[in-house]
N, C-alpha and C positions, 0 to 999 in steps of 0.2 A: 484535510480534505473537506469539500464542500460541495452541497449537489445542488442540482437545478432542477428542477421537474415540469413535466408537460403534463396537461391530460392529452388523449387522444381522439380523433375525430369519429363520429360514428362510420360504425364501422369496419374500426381497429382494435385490438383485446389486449393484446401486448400476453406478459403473463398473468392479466386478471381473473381470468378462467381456471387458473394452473389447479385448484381446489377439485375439479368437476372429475370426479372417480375415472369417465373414460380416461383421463390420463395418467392415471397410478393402471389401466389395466392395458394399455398401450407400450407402457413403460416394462411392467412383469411380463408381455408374452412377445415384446420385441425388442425390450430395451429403447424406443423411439421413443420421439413426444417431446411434449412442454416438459417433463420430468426432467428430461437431460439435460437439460438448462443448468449453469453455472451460476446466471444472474447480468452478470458482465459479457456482455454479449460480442462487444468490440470494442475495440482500443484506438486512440490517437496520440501521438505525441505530436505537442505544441511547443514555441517558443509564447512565452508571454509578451518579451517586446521584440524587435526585430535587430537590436543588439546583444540579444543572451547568444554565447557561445555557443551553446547545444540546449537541446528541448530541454524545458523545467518544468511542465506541465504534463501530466498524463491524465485523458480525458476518460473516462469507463463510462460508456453505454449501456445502459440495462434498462429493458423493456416492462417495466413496472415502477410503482411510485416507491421511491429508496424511503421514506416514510411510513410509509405503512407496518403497523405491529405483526410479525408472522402471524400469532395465532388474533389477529382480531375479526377474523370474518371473512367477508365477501371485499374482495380488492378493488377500485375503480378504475378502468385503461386508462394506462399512462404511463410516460417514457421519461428515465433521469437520467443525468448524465453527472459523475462526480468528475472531480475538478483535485488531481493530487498533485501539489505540490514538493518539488522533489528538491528544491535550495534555497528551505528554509534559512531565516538567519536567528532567528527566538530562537534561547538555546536552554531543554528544563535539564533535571537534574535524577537520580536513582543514586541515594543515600543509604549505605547497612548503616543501620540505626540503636543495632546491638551484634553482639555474638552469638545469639540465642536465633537458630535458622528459622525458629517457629513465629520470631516477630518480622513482620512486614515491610519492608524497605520504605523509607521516604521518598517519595515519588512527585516532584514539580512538575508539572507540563509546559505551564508557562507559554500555552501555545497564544500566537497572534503579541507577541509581547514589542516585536521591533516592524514598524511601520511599512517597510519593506514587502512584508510577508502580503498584509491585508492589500496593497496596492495590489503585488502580484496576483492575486485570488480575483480580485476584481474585472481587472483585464481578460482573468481566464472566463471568466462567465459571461462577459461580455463578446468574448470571441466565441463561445457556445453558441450564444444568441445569435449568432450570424450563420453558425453551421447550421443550427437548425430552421432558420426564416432562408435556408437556401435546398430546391428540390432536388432529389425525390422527398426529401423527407418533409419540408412545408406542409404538406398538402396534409399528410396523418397526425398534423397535429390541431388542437384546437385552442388552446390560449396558456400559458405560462402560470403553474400556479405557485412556484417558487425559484426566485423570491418574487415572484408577480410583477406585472407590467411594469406599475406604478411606484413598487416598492424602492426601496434604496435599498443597492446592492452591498452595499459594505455592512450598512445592520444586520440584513443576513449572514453575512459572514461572521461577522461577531456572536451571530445567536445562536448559530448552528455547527461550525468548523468542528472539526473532531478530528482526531489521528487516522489516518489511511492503513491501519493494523498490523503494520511492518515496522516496528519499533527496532530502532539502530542505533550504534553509537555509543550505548551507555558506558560501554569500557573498553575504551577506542585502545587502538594500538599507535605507537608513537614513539619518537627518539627525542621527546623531551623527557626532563628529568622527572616530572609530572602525570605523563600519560601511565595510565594503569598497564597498559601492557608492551612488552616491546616487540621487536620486529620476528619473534618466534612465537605470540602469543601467549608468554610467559606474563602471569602477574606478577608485576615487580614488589618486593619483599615479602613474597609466599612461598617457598618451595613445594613446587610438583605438583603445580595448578596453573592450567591453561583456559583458556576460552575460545571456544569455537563455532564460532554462532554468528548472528549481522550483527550483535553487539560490540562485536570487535572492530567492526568500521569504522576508519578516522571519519569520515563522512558518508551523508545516505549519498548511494549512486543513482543515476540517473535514469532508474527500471526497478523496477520490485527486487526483492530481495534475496528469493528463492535460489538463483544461480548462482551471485556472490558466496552463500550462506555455504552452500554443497561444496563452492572451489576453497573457501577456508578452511571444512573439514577437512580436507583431501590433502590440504597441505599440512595440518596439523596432524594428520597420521602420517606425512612424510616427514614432518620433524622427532614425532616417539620415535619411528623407527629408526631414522638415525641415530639415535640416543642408545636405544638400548638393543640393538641388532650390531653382533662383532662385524670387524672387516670378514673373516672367513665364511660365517655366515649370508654377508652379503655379498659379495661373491658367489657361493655358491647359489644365491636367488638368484643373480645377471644371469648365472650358467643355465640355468633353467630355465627361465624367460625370453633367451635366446634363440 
């Protein structure tokens, strides 16, 4: 992922104010306010060219500078918009490194590594730039401070890209001889160890990760329980559930 930022025009606050106590006392006697704020205010999905199959790009609106240190102070208005890429093709790696659980995994990111990626990121911030130089919203903004007018957008990219916080994949599931886990979530040559998490995804899908993550648990308690619930047993749940 990569952001883009605005300042805003006088005027506009965005959540730079969020610090000003009336809103922690807004928040404790109504639950209302800039408090309630998630950050991510709204959502788009984008195609990046107009031959991708389905959106690759998910845009996150948030009415403050993605920049900004929490605790550094007084915020200045201004509005960002990240840019997540959802079909990457840079692929890093999460290596055990020992048997010893207390030491650390090898972890490559290897993010931006196949040419593809940095293309796609580029076009997304370039089609930002056009949501946003199109009204209502033109008007509250006042000049582009990342990666700025003048800048090159792919240096940006390069200097700032970072992961979208929904890390997937690492121990995909799969019917090759290869993949860590197979089509019951089982780690292949472990006994009585599954995985059930987005790590388990042959690939990131095409939305956050939260809903995939919950329907992989769901079926991975439908596989224990097959396992270890008798037929009479089960049965008698049908008979109940019914």
């Amino acid at each position: 992922m990569t952001w883009a930022v605005w300042s805003l025009a006088p005027g506009y606050v965005g959540l730079a104010d969020v610090a000003n106590p009336k809103w922690l006392l807004q928040w404790l006697l109504r639950r209302t306010g800039k408090l309630t704020s998630n950050g991510g205010e709204a959502l788009a999905h984008i195609r990046s060219t107009v031959d991708a199959p389905a959106c690759d790009v998910q845009l996150i609106f948030a009415p403050g500078d993605a920049r900004a240190e929490p605790r550094g102070g007084r915020f200045a208005p201004a509005l960002s918009v990240g840019h997540s890429y959802w079909t990457p093709k840079s692929r890093g790696s999460v290596l055990i490194r020992s048997s010893d659980p207390d030491v650390p995994p090898a972890i490559r990111m290897n993010l931006l590594t196949e040419r593809e990626d940095v293309e796609a990121l580029v076009r997304a911030v370039q089609r930002t730039r056009e949501i946003i130089a199109t009204e209502p919203i033109a008007s509250t903004v006042e000049r582009e401070l990342l990666p700025g007018a003048r800048a090159d957008i792919e240096t940006c990219i390069t200097n700032t890209t970072k992961t979208t916080s929904h890390p997937a994949c690492s121990v995909a599931m799969g019917s090759e001889p290869d993949s860590p886990l197979d089509e019951k979530l089982r780690v292949r040559g472990i006994d009585n160890l599954r995985v059930a998490d987005a790590s388990a995804l042959p690939e990131i899908p095409r939305a956050n990760t939260n809903a995939p993550s919950i329907m992989i648990g769901e079926r991975c308690a439908d596989f224990l329980l097959a396992q270890w619930v008798s037929p009479v047993d089960d049965a008698a749940r049908r008979h109940q559930l019914s």
